[in-house]
mmCIF file of the N, C-alpha and C atoms, coordinates in Angstrom:
data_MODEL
# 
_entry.id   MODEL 
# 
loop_
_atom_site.group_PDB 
_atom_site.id 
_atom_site.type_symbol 
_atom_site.label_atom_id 
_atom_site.label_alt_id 
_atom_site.label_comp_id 
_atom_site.label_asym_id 
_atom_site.label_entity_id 
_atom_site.label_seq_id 
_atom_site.pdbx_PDB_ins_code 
_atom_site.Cartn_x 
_atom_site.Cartn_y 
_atom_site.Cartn_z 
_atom_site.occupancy 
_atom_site.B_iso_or_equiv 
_atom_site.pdbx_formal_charge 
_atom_site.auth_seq_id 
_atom_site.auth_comp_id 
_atom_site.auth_asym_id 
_atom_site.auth_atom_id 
_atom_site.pdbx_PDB_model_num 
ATOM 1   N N  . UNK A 1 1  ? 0.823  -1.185  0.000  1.00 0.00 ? 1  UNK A N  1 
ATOM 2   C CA . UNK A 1 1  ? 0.000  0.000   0.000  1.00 0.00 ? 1  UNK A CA 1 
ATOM 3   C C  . UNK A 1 1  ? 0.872  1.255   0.000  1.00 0.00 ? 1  UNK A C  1 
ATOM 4   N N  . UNK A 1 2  ? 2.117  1.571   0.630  1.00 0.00 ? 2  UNK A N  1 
ATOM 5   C CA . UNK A 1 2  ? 2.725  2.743   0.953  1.00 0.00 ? 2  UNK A CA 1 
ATOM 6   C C  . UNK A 1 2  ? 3.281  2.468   -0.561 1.00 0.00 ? 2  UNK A C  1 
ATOM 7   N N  . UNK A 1 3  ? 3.897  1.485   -0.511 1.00 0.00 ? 3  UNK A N  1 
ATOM 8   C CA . UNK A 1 3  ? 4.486  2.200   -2.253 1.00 0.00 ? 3  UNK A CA 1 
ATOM 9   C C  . UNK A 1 3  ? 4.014  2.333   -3.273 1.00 0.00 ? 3  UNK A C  1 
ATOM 10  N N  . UNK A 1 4  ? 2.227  1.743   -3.217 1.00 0.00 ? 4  UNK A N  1 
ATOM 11  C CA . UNK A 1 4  ? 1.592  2.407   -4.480 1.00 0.00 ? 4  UNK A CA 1 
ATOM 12  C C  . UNK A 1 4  ? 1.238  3.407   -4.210 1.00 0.00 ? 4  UNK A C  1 
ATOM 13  N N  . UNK A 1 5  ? 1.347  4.373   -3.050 1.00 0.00 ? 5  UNK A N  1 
ATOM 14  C CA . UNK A 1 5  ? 1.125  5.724   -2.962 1.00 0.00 ? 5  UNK A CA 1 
ATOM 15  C C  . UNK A 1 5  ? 2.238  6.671   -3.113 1.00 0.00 ? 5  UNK A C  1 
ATOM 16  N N  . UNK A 1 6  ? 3.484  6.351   -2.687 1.00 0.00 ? 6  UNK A N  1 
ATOM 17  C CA . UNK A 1 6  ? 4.707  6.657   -3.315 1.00 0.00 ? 6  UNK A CA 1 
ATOM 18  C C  . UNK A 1 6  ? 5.001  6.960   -4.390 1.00 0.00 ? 6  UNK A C  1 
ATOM 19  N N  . UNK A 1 7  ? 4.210  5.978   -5.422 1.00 0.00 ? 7  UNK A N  1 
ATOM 20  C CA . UNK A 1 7  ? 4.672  5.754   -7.011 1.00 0.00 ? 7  UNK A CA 1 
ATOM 21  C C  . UNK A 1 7  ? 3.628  6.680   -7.541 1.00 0.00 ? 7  UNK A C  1 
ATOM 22  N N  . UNK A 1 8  ? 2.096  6.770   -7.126 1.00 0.00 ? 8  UNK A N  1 
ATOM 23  C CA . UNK A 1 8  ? 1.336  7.494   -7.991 1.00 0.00 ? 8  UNK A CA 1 
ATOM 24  C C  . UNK A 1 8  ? 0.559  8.799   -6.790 1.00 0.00 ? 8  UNK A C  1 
ATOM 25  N N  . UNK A 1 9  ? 0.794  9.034   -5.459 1.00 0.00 ? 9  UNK A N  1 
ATOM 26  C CA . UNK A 1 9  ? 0.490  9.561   -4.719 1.00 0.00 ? 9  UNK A CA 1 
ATOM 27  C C  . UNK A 1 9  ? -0.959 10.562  -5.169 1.00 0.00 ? 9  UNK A C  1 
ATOM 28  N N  . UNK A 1 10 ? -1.620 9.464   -4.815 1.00 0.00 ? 10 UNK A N  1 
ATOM 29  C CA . UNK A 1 10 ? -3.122 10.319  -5.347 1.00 0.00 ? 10 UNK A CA 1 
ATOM 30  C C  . UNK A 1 10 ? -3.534 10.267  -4.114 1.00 0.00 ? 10 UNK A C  1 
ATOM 31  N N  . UNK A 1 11 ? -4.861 11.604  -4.079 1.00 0.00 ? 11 UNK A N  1 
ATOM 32  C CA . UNK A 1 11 ? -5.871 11.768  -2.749 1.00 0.00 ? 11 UNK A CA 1 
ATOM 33  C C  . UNK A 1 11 ? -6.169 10.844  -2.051 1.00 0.00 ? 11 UNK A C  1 
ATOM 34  N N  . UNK A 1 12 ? -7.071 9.852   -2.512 1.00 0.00 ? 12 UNK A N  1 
ATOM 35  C CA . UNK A 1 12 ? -7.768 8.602   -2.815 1.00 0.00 ? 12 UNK A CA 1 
ATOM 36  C C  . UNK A 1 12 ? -7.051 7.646   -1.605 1.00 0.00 ? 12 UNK A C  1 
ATOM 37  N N  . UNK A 1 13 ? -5.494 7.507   -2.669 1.00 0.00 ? 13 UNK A N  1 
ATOM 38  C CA . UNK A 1 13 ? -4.190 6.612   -2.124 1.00 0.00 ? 13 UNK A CA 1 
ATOM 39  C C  . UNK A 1 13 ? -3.789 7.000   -0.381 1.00 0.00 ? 13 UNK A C  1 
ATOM 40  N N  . UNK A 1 14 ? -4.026 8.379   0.129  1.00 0.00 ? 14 UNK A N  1 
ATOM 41  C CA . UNK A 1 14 ? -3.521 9.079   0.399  1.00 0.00 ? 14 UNK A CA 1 
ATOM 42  C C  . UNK A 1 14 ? -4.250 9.082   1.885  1.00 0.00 ? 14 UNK A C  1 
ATOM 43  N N  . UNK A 1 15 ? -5.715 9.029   1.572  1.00 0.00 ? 15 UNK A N  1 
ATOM 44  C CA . UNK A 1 15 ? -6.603 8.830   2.465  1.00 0.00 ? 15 UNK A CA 1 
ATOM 45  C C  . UNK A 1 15 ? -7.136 7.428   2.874  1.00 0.00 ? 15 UNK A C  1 
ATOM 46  N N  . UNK A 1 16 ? -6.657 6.316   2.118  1.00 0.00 ? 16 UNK A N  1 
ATOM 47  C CA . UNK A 1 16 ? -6.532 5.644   2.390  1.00 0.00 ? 16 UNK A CA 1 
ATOM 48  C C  . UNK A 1 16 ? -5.363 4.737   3.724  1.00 0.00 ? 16 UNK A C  1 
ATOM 49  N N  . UNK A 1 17 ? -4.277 5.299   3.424  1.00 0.00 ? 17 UNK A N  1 
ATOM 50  C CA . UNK A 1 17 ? -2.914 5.169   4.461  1.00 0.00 ? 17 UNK A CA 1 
ATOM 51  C C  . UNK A 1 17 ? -3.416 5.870   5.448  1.00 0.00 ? 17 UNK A C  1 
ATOM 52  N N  . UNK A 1 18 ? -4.305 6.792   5.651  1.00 0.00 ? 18 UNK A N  1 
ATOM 53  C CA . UNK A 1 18 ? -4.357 7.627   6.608  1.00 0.00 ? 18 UNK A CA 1 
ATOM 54  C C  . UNK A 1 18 ? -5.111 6.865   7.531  1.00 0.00 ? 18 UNK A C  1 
ATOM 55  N N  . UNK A 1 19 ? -6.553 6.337   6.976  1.00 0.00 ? 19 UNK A N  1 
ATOM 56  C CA . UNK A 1 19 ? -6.947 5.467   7.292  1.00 0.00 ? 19 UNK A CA 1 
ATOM 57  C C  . UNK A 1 19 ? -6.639 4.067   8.228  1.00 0.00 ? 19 UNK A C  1 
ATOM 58  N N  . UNK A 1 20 ? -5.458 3.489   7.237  1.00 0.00 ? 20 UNK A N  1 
ATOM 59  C CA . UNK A 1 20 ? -4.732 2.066   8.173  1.00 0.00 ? 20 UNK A CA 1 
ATOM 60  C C  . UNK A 1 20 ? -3.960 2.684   9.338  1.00 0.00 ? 20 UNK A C  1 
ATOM 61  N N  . UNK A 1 21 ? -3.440 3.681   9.061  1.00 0.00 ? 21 UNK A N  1 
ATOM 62  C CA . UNK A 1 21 ? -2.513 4.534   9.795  1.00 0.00 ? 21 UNK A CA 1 
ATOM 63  C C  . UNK A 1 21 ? -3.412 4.584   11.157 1.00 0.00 ? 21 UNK A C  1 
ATOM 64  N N  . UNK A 1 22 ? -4.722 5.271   11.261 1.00 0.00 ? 22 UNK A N  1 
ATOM 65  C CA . UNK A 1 22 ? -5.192 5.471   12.244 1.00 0.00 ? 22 UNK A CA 1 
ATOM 66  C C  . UNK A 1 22 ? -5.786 3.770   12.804 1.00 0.00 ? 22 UNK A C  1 
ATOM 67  N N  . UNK A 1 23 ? -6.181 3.445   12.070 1.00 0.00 ? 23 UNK A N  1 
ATOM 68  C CA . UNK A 1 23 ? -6.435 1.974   12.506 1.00 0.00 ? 23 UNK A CA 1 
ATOM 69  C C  . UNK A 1 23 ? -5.533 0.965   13.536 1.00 0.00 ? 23 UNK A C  1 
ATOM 70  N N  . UNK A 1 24 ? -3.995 1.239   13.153 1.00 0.00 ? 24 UNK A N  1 
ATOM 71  C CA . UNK A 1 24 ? -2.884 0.638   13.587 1.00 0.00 ? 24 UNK A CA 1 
ATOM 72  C C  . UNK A 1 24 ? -2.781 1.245   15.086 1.00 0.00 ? 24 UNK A C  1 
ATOM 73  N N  . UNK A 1 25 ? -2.798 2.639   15.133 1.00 0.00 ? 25 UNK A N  1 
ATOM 74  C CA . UNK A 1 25 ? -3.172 3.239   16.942 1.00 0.00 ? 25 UNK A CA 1 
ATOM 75  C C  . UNK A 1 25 ? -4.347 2.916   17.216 1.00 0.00 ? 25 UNK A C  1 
ATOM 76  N N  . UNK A 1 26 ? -5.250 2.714   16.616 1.00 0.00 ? 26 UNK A N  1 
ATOM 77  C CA . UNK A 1 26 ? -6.517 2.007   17.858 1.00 0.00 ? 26 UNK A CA 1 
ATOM 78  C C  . UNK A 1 26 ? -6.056 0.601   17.591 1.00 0.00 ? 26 UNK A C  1 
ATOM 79  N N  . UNK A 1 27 ? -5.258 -0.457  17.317 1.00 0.00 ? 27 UNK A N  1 
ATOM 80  C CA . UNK A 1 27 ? -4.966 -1.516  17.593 1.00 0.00 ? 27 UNK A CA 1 
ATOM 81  C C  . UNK A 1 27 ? -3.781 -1.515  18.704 1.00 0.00 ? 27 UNK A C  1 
ATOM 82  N N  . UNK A 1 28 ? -3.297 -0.633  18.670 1.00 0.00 ? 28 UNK A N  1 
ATOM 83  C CA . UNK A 1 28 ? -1.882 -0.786  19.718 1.00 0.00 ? 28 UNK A CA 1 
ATOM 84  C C  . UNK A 1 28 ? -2.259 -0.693  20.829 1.00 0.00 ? 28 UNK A C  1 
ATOM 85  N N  . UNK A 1 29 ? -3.613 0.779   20.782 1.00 0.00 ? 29 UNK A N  1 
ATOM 86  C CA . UNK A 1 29 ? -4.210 1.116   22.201 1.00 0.00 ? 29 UNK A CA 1 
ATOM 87  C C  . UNK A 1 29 ? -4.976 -0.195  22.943 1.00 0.00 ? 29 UNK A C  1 
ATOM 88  N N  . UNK A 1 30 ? -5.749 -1.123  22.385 1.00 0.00 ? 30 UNK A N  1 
ATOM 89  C CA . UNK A 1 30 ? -5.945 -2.388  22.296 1.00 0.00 ? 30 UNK A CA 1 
ATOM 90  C C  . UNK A 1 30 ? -4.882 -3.235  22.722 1.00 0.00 ? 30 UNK A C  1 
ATOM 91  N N  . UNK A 1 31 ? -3.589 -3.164  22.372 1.00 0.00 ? 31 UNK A N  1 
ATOM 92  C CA . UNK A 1 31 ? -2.953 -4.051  22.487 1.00 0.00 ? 31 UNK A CA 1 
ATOM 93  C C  . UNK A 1 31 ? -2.347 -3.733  24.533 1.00 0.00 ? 31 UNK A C  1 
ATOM 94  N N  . UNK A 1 32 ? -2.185 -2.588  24.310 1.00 0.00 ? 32 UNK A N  1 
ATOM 95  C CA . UNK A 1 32 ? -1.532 -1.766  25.369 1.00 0.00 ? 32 UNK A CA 1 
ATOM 96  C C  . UNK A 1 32 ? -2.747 -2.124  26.806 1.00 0.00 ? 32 UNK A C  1 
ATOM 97  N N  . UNK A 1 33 ? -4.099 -2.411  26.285 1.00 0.00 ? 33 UNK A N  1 
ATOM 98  C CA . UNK A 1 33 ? -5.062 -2.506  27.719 1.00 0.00 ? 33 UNK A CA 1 
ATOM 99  C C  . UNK A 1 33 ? -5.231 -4.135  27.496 1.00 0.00 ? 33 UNK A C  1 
ATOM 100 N N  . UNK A 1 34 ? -5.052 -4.870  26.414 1.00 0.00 ? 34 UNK A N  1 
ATOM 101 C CA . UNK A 1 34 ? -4.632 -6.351  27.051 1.00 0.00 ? 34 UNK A CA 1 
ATOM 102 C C  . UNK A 1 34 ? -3.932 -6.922  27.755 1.00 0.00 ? 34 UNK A C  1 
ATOM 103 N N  . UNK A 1 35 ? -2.130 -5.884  27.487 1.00 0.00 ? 35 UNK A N  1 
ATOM 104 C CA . UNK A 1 35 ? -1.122 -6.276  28.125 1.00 0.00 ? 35 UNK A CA 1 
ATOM 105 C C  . UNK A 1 35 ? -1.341 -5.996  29.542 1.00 0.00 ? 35 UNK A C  1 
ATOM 106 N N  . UNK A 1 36 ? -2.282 -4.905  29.819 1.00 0.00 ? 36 UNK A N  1 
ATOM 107 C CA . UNK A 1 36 ? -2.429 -5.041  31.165 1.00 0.00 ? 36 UNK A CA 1 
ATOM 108 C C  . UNK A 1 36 ? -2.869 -6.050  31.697 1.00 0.00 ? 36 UNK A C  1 
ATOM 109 N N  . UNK A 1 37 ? -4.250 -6.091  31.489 1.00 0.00 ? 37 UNK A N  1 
ATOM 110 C CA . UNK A 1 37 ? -5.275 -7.291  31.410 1.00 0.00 ? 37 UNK A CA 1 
ATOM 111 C C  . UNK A 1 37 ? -4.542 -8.752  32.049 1.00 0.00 ? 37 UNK A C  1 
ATOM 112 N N  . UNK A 1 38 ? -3.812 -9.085  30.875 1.00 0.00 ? 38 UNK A N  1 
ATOM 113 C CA . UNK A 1 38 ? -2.908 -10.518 30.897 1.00 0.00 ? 38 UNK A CA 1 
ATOM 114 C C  . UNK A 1 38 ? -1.825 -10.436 31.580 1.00 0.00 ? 38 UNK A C  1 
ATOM 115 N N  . UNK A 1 39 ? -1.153 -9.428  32.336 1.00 0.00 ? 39 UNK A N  1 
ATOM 116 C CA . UNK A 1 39 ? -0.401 -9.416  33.092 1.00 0.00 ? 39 UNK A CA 1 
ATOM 117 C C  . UNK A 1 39 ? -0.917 -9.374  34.666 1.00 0.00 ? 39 UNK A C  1 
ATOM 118 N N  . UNK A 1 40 ? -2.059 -8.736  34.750 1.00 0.00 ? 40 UNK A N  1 
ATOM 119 C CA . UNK A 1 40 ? -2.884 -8.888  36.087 1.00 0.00 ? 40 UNK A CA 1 
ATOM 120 C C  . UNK A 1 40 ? -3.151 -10.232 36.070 1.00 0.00 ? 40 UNK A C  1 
ATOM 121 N N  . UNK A 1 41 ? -4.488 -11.253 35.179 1.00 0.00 ? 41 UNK A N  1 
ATOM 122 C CA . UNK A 1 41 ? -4.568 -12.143 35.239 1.00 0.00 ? 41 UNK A CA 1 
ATOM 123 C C  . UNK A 1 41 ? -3.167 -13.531 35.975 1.00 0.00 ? 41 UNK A C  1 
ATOM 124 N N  . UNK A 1 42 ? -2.100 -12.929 34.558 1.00 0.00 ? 42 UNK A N  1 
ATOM 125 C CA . UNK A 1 42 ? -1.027 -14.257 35.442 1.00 0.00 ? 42 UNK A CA 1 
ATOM 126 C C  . UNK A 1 42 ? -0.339 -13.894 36.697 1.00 0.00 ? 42 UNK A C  1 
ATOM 127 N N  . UNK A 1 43 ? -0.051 -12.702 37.379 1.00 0.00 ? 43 UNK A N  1 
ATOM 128 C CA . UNK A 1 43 ? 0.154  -12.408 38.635 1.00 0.00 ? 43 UNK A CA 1 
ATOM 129 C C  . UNK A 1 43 ? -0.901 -13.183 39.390 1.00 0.00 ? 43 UNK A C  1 
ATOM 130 N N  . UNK A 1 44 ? -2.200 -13.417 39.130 1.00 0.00 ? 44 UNK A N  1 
ATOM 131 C CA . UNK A 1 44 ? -3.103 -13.952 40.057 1.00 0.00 ? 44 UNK A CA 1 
ATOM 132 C C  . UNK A 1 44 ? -3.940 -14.842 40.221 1.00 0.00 ? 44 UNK A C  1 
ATOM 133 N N  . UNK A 1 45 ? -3.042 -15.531 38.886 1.00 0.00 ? 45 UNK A N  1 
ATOM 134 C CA . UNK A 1 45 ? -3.816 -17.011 38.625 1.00 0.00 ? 45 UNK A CA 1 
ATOM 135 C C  . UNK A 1 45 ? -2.164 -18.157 38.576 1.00 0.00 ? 45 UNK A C  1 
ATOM 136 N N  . UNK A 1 46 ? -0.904 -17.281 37.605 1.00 0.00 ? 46 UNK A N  1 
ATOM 137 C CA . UNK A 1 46 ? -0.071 -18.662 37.946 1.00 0.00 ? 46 UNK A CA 1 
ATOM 138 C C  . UNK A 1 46 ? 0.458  -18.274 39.368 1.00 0.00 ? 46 UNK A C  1 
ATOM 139 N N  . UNK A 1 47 ? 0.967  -19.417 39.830 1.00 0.00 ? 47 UNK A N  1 
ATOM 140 C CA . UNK A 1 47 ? 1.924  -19.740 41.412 1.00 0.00 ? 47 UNK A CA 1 
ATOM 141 C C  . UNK A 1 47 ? 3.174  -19.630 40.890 1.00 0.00 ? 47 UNK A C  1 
ATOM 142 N N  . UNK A 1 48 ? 3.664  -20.619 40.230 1.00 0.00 ? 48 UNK A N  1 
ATOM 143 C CA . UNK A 1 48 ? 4.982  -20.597 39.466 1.00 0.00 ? 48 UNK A CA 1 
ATOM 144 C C  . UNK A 1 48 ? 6.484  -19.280 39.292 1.00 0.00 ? 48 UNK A C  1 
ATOM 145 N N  . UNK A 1 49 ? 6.372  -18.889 39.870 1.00 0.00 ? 49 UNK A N  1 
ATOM 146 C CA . UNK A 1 49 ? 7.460  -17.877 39.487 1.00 0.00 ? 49 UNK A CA 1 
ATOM 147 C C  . UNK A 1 49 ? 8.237  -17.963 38.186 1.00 0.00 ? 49 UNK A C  1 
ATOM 148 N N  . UNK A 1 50 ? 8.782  -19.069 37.669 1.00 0.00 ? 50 UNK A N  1 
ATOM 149 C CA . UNK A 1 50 ? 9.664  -18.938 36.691 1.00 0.00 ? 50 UNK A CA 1 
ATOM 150 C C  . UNK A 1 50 ? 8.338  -18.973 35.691 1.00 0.00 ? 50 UNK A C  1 
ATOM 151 N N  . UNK A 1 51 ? 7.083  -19.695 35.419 1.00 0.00 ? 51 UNK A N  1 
ATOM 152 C CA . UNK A 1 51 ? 5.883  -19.707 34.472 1.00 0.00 ? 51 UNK A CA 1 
ATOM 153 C C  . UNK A 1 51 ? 5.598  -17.774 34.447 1.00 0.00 ? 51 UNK A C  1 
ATOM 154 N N  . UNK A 1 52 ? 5.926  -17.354 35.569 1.00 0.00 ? 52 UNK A N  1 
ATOM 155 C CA . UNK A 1 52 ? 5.376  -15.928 36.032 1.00 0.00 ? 52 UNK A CA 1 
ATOM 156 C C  . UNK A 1 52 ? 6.044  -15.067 34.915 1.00 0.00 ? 52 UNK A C  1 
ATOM 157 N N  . UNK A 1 53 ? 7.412  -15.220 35.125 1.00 0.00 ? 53 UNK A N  1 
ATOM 158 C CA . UNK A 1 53 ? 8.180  -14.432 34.408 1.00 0.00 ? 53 UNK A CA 1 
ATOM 159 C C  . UNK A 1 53 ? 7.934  -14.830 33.200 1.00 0.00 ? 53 UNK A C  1 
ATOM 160 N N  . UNK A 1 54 ? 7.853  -15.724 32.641 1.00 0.00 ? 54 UNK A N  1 
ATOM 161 C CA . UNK A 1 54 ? 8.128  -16.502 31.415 1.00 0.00 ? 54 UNK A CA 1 
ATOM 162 C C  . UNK A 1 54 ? 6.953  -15.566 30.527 1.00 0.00 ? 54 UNK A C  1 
ATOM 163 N N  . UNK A 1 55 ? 5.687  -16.158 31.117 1.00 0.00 ? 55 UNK A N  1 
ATOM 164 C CA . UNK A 1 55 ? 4.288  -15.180 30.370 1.00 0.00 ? 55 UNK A CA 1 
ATOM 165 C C  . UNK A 1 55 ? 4.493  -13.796 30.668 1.00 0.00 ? 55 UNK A C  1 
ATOM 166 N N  . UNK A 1 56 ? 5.102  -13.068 31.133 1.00 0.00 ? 56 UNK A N  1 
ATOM 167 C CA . UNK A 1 56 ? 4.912  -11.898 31.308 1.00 0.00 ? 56 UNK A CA 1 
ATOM 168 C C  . UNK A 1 56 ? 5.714  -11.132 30.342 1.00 0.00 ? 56 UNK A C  1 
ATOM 169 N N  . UNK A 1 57 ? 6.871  -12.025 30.216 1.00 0.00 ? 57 UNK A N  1 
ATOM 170 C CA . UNK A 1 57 ? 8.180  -11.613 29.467 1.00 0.00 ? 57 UNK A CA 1 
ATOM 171 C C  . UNK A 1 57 ? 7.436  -11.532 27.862 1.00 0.00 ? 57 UNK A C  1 
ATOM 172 N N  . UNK A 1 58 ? 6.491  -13.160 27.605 1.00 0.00 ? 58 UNK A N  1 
ATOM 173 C CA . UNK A 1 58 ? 5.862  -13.034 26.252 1.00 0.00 ? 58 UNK A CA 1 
ATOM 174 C C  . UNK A 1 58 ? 5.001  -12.288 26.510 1.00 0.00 ? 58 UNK A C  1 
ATOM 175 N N  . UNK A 1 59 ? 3.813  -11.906 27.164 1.00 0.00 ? 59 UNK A N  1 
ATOM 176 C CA . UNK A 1 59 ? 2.923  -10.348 27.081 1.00 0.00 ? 59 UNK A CA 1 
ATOM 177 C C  . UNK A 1 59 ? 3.854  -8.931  26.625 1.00 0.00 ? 59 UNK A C  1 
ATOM 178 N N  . UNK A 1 60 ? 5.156  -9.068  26.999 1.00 0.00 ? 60 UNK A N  1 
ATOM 179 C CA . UNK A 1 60 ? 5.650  -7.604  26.885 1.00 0.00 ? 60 UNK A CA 1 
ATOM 180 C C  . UNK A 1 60 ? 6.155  -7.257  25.204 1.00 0.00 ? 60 UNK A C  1 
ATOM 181 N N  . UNK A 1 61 ? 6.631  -9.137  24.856 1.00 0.00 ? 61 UNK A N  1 
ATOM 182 C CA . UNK A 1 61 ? 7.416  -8.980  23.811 1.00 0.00 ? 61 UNK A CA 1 
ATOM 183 C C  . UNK A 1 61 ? 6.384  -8.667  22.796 1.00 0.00 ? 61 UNK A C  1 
ATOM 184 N N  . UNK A 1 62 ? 5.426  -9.287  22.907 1.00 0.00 ? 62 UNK A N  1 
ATOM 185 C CA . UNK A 1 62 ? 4.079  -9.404  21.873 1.00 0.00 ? 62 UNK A CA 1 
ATOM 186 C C  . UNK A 1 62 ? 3.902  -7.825  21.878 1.00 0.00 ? 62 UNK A C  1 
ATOM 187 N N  . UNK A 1 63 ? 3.769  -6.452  23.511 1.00 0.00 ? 63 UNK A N  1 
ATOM 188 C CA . UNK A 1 63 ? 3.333  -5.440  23.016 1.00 0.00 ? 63 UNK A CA 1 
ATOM 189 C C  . UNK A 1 63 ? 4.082  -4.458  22.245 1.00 0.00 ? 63 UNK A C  1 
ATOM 190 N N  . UNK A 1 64 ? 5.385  -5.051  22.658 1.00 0.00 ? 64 UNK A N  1 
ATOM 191 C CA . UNK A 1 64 ? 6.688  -4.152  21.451 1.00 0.00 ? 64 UNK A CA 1 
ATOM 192 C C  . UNK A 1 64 ? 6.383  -4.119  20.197 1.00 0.00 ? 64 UNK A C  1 
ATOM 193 N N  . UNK A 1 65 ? 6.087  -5.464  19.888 1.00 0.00 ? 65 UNK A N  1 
ATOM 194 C CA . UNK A 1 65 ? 5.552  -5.438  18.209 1.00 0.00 ? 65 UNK A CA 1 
ATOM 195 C C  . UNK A 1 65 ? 4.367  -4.631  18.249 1.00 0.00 ? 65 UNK A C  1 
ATOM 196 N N  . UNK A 1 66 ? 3.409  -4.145  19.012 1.00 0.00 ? 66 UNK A N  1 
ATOM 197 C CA . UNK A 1 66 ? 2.404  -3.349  18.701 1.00 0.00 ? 66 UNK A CA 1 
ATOM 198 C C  . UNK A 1 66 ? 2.824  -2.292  18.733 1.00 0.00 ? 66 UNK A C  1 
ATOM 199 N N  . UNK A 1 67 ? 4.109  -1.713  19.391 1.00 0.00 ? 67 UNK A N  1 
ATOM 200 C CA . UNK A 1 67 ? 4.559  -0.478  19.709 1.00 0.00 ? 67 UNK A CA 1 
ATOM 201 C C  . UNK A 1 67 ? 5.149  0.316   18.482 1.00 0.00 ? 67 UNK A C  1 
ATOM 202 N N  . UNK A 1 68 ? 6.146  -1.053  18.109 1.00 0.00 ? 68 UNK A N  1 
ATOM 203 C CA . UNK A 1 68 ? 6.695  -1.029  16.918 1.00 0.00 ? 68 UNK A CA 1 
ATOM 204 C C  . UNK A 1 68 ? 5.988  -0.616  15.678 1.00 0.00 ? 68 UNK A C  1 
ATOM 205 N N  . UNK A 1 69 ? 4.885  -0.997  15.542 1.00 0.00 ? 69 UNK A N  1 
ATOM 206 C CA . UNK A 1 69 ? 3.901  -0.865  14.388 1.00 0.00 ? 69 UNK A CA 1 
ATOM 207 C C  . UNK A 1 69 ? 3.795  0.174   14.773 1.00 0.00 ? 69 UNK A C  1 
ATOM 208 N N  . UNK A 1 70 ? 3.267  1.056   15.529 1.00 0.00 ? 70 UNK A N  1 
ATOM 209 C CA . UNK A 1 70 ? 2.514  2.297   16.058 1.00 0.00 ? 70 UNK A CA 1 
ATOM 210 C C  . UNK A 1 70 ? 3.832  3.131   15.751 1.00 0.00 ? 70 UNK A C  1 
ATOM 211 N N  . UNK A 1 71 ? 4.565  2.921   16.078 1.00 0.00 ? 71 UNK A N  1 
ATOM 212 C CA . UNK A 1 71 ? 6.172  3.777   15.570 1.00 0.00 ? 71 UNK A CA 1 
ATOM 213 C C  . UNK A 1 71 ? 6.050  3.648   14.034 1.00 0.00 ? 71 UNK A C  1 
ATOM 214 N N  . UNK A 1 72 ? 6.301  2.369   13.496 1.00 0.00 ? 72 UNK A N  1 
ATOM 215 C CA . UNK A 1 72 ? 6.284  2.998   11.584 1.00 0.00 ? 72 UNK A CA 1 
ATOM 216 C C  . UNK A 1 72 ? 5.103  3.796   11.472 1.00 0.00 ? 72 UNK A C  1 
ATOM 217 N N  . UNK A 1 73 ? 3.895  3.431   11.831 1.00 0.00 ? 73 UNK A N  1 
ATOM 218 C CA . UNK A 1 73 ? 2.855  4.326   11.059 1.00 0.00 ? 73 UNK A CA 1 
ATOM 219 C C  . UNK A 1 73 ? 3.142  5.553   11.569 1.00 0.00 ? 73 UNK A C  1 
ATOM 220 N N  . UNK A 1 74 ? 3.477  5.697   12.666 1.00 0.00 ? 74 UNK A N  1 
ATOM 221 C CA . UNK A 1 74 ? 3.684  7.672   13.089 1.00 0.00 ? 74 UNK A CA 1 
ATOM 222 C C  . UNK A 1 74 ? 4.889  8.038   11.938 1.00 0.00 ? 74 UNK A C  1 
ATOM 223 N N  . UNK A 1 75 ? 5.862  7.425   11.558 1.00 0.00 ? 75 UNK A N  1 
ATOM 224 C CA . UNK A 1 75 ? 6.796  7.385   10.535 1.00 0.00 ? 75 UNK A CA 1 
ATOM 225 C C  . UNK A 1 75 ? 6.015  8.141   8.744  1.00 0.00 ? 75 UNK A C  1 
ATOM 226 N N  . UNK A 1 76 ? 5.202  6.963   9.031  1.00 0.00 ? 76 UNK A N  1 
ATOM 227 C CA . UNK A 1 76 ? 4.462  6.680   7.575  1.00 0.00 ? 76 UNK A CA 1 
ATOM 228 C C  . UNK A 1 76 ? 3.765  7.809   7.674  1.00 0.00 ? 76 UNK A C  1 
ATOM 229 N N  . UNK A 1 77 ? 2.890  8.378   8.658  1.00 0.00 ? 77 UNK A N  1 
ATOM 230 C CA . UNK A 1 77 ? 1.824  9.555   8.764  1.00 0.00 ? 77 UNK A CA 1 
ATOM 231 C C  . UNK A 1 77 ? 2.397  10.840  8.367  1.00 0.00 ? 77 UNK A C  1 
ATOM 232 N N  . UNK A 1 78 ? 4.195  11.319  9.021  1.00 0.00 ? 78 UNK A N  1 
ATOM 233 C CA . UNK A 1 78 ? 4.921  11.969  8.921  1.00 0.00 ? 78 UNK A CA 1 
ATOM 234 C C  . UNK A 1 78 ? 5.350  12.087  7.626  1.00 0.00 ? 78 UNK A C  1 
ATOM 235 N N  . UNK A 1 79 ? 5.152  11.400  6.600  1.00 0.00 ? 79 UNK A N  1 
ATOM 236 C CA . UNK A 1 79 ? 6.088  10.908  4.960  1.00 0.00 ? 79 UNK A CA 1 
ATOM 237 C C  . UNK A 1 79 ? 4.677  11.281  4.558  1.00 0.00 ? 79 UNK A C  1 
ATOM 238 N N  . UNK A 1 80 ? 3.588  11.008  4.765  1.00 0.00 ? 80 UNK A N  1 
ATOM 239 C CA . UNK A 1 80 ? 2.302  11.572  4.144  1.00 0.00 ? 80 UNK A CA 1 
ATOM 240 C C  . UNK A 1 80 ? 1.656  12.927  4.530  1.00 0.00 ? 80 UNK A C  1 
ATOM 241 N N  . UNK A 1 81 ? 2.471  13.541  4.902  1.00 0.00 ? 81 UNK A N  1 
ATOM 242 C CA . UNK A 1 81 ? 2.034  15.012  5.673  1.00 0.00 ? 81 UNK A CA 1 
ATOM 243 C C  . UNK A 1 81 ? 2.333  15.876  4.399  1.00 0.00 ? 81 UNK A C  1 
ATOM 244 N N  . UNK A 1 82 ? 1.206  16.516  4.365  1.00 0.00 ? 82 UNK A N  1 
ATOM 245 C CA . UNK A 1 82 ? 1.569  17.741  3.155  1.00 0.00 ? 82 UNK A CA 1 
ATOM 246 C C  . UNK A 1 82 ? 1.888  18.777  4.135  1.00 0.00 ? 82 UNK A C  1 
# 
């Protein structure tokens, strides 16, 4: 999608990215009140300490990649700014 707007940068194209763009922050914000969510949950459901760390460590890594995304599109939003 970004580089067929690159190549022919029409309105259309234009408002479209803007579109996924905003889509991608209401998914992160999503992602950001699960990680809470699932980090309360295993504090108070596993016993395990090393299981403790283990899921918590994958809740955090999983929200980087949402963070991450939310970083290119602020990128991408910035490259589509007239």
């Amino acid at each position: 999608m970004a580089t067929v707007f690159f190549k022919n940068r029409t309105e259309r194209q234009r408002t479209r990215m803007k579109s996924l763009i905003q889509d991608i922050r209401q998914h992160e914000n999503e992602a950001d009140v699960l990680e809470r969510e699932l980090k309360q949950k295993i504090f108070q459901e596993i016993k395990d300490a090393l299981s403790v760390f283990h899921l918590v460590r994958l809740v955090e890594i999983v929200g980087n990649i949402a963070d991450h995304a939310q970083n290119a599109s602020d990128r991408m939003r910035a490259m589509i700014a007239r």
